[in-house]
LOMARVEX-753677 format. One line per field, with one value per residue: residue number from 1; residue in three letters; x, y, z of N, C-alpha, C in turn. Coordinates in steps of 0.2 Angstrom, whole numbers, plus 2048, in hexadecimal, padded with zeros to 3 digits. Each point is the difference from the previous one (the first is absolute). Example, Ala and Ser with C-alpha at 12.3 -4.5 7.8 and 13.67 -1.06 7.14 Angstrom:
2
i = 1:2
aa = ala:ser
n_px = 842:7FE
n_py = 7E4:805
n_pz = 827:7FC
ca_px = 7FC:804
ca_py = 806:806
ca_pz = 800:801
c_px = 804:7FC
c_py = 806:805
c_pz = 800:803
//
This chain:
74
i = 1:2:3:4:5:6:7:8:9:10:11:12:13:14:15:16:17:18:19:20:21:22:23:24:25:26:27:28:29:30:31:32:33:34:35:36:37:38:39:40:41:42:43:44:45:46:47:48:49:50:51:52:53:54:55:56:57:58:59:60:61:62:63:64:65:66:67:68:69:70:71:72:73:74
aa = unk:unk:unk:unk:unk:unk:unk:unk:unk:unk:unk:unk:unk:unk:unk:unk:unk:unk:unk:unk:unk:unk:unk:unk:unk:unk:unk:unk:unk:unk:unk:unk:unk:unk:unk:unk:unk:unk:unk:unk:unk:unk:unk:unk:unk:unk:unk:unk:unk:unk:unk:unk:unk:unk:unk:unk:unk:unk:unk:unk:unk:unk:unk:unk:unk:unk:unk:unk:unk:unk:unk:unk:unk:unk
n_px = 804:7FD:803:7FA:806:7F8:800:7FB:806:7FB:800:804:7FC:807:800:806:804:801:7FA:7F9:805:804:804:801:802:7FB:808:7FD:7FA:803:805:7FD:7FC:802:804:7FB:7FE:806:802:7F9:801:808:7FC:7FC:806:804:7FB:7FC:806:800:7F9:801:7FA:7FE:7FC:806:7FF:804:7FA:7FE:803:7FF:7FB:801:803:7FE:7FC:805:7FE:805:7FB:804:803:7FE
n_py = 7FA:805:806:803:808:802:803:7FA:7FB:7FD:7FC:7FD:7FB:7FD:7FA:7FD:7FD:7FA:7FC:808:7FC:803:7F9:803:7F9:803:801:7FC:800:805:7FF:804:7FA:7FD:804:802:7FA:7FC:808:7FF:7FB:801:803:7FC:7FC:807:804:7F9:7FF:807:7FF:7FB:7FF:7FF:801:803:7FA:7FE:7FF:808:802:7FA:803:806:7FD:7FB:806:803:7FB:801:7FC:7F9:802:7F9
n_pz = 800:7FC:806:7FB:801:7FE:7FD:804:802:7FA:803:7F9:801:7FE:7FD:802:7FB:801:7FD:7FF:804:7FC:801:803:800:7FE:7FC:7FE:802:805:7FD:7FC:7FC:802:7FF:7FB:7FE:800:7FD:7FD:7FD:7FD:7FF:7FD:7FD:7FE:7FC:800:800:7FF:7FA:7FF:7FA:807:7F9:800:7FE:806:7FE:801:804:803:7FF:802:806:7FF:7FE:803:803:7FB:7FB:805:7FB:7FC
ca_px = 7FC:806:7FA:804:7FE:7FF:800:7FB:802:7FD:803:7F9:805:800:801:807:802:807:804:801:807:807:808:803:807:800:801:802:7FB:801:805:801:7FB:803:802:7FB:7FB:803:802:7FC:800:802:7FE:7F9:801:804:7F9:7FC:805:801:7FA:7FF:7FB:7FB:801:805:803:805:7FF:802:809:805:7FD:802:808:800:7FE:804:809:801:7FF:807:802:801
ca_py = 806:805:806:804:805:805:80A:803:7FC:7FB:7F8:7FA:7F8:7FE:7F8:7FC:7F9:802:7FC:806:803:7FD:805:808:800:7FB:806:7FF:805:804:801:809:800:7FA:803:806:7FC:800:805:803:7F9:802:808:7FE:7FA:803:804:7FC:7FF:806:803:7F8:803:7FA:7FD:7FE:7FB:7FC:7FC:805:802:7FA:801:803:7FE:7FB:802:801:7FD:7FD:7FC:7FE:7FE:7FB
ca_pz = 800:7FE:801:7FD:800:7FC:800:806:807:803:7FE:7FF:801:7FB:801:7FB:803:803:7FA:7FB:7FF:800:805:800:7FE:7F9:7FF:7FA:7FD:7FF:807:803:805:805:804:804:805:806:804:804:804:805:802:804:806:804:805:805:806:804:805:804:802:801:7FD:7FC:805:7FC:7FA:7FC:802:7FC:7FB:7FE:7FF:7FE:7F8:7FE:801:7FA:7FE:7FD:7F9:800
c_px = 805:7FB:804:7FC:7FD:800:7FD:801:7FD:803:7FD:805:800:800:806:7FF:808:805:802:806:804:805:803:807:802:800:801:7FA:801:805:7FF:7F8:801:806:7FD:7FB:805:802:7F8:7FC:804:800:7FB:801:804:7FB:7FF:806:800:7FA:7FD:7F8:7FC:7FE:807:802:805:800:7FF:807:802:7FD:804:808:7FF:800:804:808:801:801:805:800:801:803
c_py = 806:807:805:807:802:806:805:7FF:7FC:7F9:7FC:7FA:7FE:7F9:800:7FA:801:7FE:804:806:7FB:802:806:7FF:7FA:805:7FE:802:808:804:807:800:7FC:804:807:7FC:801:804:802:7FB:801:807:7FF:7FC:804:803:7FB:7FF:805:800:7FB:800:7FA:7F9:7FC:7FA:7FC:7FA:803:800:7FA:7FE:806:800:7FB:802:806:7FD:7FC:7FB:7F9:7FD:7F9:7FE
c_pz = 800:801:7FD:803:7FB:7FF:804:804:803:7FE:7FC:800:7F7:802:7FA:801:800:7F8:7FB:800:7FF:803:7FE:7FD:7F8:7FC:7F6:7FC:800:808:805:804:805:805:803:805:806:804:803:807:809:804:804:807:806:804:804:804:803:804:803:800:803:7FB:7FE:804:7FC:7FB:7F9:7FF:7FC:7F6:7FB:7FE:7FA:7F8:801:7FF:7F9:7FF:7FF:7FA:800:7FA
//
């Protein structure tokens, strides 16, 4: 479930799945967007560590590390 701010500051709930992304580090479709995904990915991740907001639980946190940590090359 994804809350998004609208223009009026009201919230609407969107629904994801988790399967309608692909990894942030599959950079062979288009590298520049893959490395913008991840500098804002980790800006977001830096904000919920600083402000620590109720919501954010550690299943978040180790979710979050996890899709940024690079992918190992087989």
């Amino acid at each position: 479930m994804l809350i998004v701010m609208g223009s009026t500051g009201n919230r609407t709930l969107h629904s994801k799945t988790e399967s309608s992304f692909s990894s942030v580090h599959d950079e062979r479709e288009n590298p520049l967007e893959s490395t913008r995904l991840v500098e804002v990915l980790s800006e977001l991740r830096n904000l919920l560590e600083e402000y620590a907001p109720s919501w954010y639980t550690e299943k978040h946190h180790r979710k979050t590390e996890s899709a940024l940590r690079p992918k190992k090359k087989h």
